[in-house]
C-alpha positions as MATLAB code, in Angstrom:
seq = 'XXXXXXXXXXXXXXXXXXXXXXXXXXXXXXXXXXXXXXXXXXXXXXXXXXXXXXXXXXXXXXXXXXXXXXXXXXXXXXXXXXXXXXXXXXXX';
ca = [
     -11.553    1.833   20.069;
     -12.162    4.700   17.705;
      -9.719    5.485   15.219;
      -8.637    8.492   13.920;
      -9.922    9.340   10.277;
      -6.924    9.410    7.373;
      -5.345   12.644    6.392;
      -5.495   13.092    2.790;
      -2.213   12.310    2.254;
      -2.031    8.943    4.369;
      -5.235    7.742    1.621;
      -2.801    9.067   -1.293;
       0.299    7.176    0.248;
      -1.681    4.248    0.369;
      -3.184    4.172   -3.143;
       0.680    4.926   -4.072;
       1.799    1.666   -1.744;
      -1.312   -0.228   -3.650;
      -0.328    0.626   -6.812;
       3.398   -0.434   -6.308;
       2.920   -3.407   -5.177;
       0.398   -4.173   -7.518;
       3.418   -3.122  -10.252;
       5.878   -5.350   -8.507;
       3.557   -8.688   -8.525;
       3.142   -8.442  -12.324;
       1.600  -11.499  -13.938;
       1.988  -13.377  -10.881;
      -1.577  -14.240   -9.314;
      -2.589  -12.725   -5.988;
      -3.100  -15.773   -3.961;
       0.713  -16.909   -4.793;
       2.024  -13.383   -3.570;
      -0.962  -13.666   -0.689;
       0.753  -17.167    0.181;
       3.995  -16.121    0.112;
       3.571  -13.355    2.649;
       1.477  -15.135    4.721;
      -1.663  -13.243    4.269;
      -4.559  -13.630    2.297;
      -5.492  -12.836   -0.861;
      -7.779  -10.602    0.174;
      -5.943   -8.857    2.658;
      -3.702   -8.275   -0.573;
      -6.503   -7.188   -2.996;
      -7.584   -4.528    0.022;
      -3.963   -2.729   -0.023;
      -3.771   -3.287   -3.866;
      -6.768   -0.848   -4.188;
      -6.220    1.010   -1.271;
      -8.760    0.283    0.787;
      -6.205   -0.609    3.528;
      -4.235    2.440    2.883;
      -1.955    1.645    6.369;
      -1.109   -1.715    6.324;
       0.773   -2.862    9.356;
       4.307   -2.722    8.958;
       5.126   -6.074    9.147;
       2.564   -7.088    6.505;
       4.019   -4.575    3.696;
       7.633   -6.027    4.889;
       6.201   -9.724    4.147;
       4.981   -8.316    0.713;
       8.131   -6.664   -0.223;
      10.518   -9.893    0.181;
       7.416  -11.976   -1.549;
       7.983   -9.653   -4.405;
      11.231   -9.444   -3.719;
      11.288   -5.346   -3.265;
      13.866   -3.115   -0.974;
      11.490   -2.365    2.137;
      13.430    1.016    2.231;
      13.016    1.832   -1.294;
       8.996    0.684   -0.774;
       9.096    3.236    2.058;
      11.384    5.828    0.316;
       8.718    5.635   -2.529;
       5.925    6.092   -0.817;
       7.069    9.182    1.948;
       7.794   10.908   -1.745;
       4.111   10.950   -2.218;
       2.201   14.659   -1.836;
      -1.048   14.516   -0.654;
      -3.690   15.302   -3.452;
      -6.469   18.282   -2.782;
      -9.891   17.335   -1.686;
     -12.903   18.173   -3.727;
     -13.170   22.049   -3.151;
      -9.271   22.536   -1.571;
      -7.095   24.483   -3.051;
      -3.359   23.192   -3.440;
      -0.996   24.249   -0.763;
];
């Protein structure tokens, strides 16, 4: 199966989910939040840096009651997000 290569703004939503998440689990140690939602730790780290900018849905809502977020706020949040310009774009 080939997949289709991410718009700009699905890598910028995804760095935004990342970074949110990685906001919401504070102090507490990836492998606990990991554990919590049933995935692993490095599953975690990937969407923390956003090199899994599109998580499957049911995986961010598994993170967002381990960190005990809104999903719709998580998703509010993130469809805010404008994509940034590539190297050599101009801004629309």
């Amino acid at each position: 199966m080939v997949r289709t290569p991410l718009t700009p703004l699905e890598r910028e939503r995804g760095r935004h989910l990342g970074l949110l998440l990685r906001q919401a689990r504070g102090e507490r140690s990836m492998a606990e939040i990991a554990a919590a939602a049933g995935i692993s730790a490095e599953t975690l780290r990937k969407i923390e840096t956003g090199r899994a900018p599109t998580p499957a849905f049911f995986t961010v809502a598994a993170l967002a009651e381990a960190l005990g977020l809104a999903l719709d706020e998580v998703a509010r949040r993130c469809a805010a997000v404008e994509a940034v310009p590539e190297e050599g774009e101009a801004a629309a």
